[in-house]
VMD Tcl script that draws the C-alpha trace (Angstrom):
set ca {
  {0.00 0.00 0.00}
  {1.63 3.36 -1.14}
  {0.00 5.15 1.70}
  {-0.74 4.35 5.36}
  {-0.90 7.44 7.09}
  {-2.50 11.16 5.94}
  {1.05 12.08 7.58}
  {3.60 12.11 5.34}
  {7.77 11.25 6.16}
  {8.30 15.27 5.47}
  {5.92 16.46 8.02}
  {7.21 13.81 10.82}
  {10.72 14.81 10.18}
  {10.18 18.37 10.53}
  {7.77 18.10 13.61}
  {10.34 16.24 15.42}
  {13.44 18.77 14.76}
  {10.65 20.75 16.05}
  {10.03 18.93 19.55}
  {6.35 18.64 17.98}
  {6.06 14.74 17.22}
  {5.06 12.74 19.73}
  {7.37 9.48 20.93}
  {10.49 10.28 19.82}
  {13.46 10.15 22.11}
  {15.45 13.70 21.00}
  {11.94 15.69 21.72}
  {13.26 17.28 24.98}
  {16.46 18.50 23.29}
  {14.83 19.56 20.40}
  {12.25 21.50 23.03}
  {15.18 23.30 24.61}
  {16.68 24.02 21.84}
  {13.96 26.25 20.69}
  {13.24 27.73 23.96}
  {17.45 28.95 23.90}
  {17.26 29.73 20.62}
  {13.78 31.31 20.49}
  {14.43 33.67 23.70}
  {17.64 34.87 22.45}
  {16.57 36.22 19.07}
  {13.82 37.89 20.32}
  {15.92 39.42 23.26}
  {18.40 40.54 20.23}
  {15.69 41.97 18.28}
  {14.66 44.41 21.42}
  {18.36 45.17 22.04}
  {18.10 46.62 17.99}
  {15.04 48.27 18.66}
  {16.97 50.32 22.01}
  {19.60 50.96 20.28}
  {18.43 52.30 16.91}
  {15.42 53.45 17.71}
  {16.13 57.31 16.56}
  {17.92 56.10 13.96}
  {16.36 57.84 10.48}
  {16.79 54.93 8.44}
  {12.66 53.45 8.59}
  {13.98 50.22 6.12}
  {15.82 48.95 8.91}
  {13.76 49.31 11.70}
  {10.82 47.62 9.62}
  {12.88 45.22 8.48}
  {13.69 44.43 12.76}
  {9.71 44.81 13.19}
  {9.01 42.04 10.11}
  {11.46 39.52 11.83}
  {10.48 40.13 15.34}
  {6.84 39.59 14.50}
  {7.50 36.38 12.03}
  {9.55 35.02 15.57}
  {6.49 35.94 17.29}
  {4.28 33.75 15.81}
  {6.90 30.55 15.87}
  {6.94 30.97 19.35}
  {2.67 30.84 19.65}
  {2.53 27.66 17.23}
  {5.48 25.67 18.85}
  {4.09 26.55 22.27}
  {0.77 25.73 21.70}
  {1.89 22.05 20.18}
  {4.05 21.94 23.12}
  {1.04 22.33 25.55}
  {-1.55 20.38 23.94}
  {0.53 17.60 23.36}
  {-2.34 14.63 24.19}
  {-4.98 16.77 21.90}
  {-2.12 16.21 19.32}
  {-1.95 12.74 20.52}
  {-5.41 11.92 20.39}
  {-5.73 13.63 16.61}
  {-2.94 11.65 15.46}
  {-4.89 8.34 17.06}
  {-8.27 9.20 15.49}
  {-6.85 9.42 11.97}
  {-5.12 5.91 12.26}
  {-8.60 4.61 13.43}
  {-10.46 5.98 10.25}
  {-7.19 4.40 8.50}
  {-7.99 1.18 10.11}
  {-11.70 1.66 9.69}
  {-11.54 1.98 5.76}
  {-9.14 -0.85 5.12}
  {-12.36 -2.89 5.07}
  {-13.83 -0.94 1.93}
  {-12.64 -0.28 -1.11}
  {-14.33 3.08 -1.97}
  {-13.32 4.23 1.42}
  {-9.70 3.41 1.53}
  {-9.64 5.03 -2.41}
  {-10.88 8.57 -0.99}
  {-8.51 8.70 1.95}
  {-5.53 7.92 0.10}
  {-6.33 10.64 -2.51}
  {-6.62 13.44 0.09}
  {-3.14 11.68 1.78}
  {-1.63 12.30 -1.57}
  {-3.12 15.45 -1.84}
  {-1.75 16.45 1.27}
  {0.94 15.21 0.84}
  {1.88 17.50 -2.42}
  {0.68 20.81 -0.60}
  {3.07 19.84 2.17}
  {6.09 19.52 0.15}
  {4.88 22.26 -2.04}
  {4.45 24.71 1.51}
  {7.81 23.64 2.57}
  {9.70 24.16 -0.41}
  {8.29 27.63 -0.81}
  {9.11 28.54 2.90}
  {12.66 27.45 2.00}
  {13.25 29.01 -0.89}
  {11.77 32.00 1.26}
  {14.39 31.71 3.72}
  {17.38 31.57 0.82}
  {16.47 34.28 -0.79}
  {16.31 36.41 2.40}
  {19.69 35.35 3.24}
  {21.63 34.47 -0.02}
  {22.49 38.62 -0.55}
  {24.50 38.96 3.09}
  {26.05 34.97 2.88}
  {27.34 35.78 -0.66}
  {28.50 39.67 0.06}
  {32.20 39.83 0.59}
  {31.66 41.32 4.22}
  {34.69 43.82 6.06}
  {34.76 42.74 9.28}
  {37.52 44.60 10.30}
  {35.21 48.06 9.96}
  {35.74 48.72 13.83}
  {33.43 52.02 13.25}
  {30.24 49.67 12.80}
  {29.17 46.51 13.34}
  {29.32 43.92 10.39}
  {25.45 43.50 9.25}
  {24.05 40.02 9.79}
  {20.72 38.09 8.29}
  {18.32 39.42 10.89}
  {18.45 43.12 12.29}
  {19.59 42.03 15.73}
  {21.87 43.36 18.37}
  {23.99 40.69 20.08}
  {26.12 40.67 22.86}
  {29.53 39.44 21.70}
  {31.96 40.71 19.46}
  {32.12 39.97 15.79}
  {34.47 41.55 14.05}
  {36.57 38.44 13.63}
  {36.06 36.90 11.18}
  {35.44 33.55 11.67}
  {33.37 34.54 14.81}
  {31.38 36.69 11.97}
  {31.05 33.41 9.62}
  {30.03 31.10 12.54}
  {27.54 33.54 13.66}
  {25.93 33.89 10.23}
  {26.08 30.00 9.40}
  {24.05 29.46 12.58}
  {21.70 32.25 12.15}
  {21.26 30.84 8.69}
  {20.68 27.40 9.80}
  {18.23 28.22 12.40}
  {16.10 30.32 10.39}
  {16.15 27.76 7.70}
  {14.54 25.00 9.99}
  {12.19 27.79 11.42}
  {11.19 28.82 8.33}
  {10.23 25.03 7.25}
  {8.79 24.58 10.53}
  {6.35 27.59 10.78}
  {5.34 26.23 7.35}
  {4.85 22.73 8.44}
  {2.58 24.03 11.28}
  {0.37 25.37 8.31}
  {0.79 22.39 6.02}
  {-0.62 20.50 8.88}
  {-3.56 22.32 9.56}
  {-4.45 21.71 5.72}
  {-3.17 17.89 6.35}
  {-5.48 17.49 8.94}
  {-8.85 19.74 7.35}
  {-8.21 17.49 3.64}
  {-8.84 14.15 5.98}
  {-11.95 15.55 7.84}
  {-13.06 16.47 3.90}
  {-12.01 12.64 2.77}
  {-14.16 11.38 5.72}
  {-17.19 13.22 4.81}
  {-17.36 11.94 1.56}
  {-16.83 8.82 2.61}
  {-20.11 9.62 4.66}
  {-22.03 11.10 2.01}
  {-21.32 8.01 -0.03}
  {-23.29 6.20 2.95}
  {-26.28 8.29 2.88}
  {-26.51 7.53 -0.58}
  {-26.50 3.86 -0.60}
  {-29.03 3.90 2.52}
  {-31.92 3.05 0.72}
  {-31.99 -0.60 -0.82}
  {-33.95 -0.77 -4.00}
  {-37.83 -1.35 -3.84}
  {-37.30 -5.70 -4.38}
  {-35.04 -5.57 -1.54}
  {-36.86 -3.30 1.01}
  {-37.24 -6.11 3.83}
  {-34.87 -8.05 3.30}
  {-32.44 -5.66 3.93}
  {-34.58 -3.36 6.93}
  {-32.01 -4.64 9.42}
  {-28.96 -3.90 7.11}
  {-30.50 -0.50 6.97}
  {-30.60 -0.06 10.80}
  {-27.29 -1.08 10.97}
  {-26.10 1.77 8.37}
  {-27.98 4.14 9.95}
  {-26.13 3.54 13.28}
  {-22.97 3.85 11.35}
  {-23.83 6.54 9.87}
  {-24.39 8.23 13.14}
  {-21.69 7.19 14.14}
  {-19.29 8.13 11.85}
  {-21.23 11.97 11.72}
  {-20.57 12.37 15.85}
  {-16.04 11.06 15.02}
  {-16.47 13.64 12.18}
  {-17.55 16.58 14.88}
  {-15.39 15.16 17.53}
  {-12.31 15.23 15.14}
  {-12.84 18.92 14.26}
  {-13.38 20.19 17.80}
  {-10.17 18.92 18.23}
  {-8.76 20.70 15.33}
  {-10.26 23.49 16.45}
  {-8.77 23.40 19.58}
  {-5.80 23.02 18.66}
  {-5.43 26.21 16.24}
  {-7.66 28.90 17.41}
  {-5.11 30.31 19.57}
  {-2.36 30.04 17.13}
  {-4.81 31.51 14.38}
  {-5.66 34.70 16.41}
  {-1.99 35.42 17.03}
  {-1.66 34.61 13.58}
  {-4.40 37.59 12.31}
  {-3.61 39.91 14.71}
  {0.50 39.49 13.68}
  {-0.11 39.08 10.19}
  {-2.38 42.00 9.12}
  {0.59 44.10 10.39}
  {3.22 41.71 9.06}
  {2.44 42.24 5.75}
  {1.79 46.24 5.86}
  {5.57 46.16 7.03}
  {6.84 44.01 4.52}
  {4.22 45.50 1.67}
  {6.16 48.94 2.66}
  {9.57 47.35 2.38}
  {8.81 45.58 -0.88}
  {7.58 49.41 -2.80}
  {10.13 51.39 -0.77}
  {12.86 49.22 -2.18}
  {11.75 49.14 -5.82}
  {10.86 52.77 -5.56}
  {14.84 53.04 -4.02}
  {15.88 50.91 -7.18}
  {17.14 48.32 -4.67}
  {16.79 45.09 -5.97}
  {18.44 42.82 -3.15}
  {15.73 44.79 -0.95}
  {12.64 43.78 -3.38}
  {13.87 40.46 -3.60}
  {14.65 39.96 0.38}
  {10.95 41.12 1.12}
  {8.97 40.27 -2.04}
  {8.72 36.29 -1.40}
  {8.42 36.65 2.52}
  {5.81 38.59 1.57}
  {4.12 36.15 -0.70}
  {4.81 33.37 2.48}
  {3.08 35.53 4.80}
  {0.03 36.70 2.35}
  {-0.38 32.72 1.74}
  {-0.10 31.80 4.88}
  {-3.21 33.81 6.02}
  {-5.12 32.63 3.03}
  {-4.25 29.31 4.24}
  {-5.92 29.25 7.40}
  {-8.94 31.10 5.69}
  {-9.33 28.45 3.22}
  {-8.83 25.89 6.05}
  {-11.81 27.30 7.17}
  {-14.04 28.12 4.74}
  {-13.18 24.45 3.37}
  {-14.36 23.27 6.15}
  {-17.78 24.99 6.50}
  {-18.72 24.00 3.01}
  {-18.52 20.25 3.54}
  {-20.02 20.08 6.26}
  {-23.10 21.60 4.64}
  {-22.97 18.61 1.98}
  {-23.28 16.00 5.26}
  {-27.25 17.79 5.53}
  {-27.75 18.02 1.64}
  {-26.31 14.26 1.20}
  {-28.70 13.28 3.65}
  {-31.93 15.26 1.83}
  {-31.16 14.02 -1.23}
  {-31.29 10.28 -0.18}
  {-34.43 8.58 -0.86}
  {-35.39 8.80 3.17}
  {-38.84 8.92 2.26}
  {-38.66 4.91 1.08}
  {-37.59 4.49 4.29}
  {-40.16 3.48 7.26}
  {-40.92 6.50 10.09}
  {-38.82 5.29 12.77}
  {-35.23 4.94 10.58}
  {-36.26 8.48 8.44}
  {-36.71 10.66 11.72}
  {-33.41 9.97 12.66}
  {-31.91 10.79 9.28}
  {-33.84 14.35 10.11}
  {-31.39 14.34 13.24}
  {-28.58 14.27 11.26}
  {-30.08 17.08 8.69}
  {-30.37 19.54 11.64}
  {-26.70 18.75 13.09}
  {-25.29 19.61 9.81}
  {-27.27 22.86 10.09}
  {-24.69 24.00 12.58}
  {-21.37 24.24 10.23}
  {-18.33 23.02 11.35}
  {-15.99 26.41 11.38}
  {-12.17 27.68 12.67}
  {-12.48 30.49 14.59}
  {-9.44 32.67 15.65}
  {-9.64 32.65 19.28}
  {-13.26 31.45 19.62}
  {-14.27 34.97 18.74}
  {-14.27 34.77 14.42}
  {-14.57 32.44 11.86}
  {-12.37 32.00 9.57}
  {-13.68 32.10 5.88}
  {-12.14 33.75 2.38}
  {-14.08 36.78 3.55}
  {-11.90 37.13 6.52}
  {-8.77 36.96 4.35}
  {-10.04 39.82 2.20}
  {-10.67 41.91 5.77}
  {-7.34 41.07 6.50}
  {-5.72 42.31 3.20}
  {-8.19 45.89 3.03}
  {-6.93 46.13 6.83}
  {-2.68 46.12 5.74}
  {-3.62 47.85 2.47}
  {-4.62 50.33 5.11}
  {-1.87 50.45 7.12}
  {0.91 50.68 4.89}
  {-1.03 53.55 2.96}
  {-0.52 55.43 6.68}
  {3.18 54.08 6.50}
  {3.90 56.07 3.18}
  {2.18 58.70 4.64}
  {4.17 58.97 7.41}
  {7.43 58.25 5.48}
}
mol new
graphics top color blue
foreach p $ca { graphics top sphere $p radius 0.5 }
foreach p [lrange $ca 0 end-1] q [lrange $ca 1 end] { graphics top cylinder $p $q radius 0.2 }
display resetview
């Protein structure tokens, strides 16, 4: 079998360098690595922001306020993992049992494995992009023939920061820049993985659904084989059930899981991409073409990474309206009073759509993401005005 999990080898890999994955042994040091790591670029970041803070050149500082912010939100989506490590558990668990569960039908097992390989390609695709993100942000500074001997100023590094030591040697310079390289490089895949997941794990709820509407469908035997096949009808209905209350279970768990990390995420990324919108025109407008291409595709990243979640969201609504329309369409009325009351049951559960909210408080849908873009559209019209 080509497939046996929704959860492909890229996403387990990068969720354990993470600390994220569950079971294996290097989790704690992975965990503590990121906490070290995590605290001391953002404690760099405010030493920049003391220090330069009069400083007239804006490009800098917003460049220091894109970073700091993008850090930010690693910190809310590694912590929240972190905390909710059994919900994570008991996701994980529930998607092996619907594994399990359609081994025994053909039909089913077809439709999960086509939304594991479609997950599968986003989550390469998602990583690749966040990669390439992170190269192009750092390729200009690793490639620039750099004068660290310059005692006047500080040699520039990948991220606006401030740090503590001394770096005008020059090996202590190419260390430094290696491992701020690295780091952001498994970040960067990371904080995309966390997204990749959330689409991972919103495709299989989707595959499961069909598999239910398929169910409703096939409820009602033809008219020659009405009693023989009552009780085989009970039994369906049951599963059906069944299957409806794992499907709501499953997504209260996702749900869980990501509402905090998706309010950070809108309340970060409206401003994220006003900054990095402003950095992008300033630099073409300055005819600086490292600048355009440092902030143009970690722009892109951070514009798809809201639509993401939006889509997540709105995805999600719209199938589970099809659970109440699959069930309509069925020929319940074949069916005798007692089995086609219940099938009105599951009609007015689908009423209430599952959603993503961002912090319990919005749902997320495609019209969020256009609020979100009018909103930084907004805001970096202020920042030219301001300029």
């Amino acid at each position: 079998m080509p497939h046996e999990s929704t959860i492909n080898r890229t996403t387990k890999v990068i969720l354990t360098l993470c600390g994220i994955w569950p079971g294996a042994w290097c989790v704690i040091i992975f965990r503590a690595y990121w906490i070290i790591a995590l605290a001391t670029d953002e404690f760099c970041h405010y030493r920049y922001f003391l220090i330069h803070w009069h400083t007239d050149d804006v490009f800098d500082l917003a460049d220091c306020l894109s970073s700091f912010i993008a850090q930010l939100k690693l910190i809310t989506k590694f912590s929240v993992f972190w905390l909710n490590q059994r919900k994570f558990i008991k996701i994980l668990t529930m998607m092996a049992e619907d594994w399990h569960d359609s081994a025994n039908n053909d039909v089913s097992m077809r439709e999960t494995i086509c939304k594991a390989k479609l997950s599968s390609r986003i989550t390469n695709a998602m990583v690749t992009l966040h990669a390439l993100a992170i190269v192009t942000y750092s390729s200009g500074m690793i490639l620039a023939d750099v004068d660290t001997n310059d005692g006047e100023s500080a040699p520039p590094l990948l991220l606006k920061v401030e740090v503590p030591i001394d770096i005008h040697s020059q090996l202590r310079y190419k260390v430094l820049v290696t491992a701020q390289f690295t780091y952001l490089l498994i970040a960067g895949c990371g904080a995309g993985l966390v997204n990749a997941l959330l689409l991972t794990l919103i495709l299989h709820v989707g595959g499961q659904i069909d598999i239910l509407r398929g169910w409703l469908t096939e409820l009602v035997p033809g008219d020659n084989e009405h009693r023989e096949k009552h009780e085989s009808v009970i039994a369906m209905t049951k599963k059906i059930i069944q299957k409806h209350q794992k499907i709501i279970i499953f997504s209260k768990h996702i749900e869980d899981l990501y509402t905090y990390i998706t309010l950070v995420q809108f309340a970060s990324n409206t401003l994220l991409m006003c900054v990095l919108g402003f950095l992008t025109v300033t630099s073409i407008g300055n005819s600086e073409a490292a600048g355009v291409g440092k902030s143009l595709l970690f722009y892109t990243v951070t514009t798809l990474e809201a639509f993401v979640f939006c889509f997540a969201g709105e995805y999600l609504k719209n199938k589970s309206k099809e659970v109440g329309i699959a069930a309509y369409d069925s020929a319940w009325y074949k069916l005798k009073p007692e089995i086609s009351r219940i099938l009105i049951l599951v009609i007015l559960r689908a009423q209430k759509q599952l959603t993503l909210t961002a912090g319990k408080m919005m749902d997320l849908s495609l019209e969020s993401f256009a609020n979100i873009m009018k909103a930084s559209a907004s805001y970096m019209s202020v920042m030219f005005a301001m300029q």
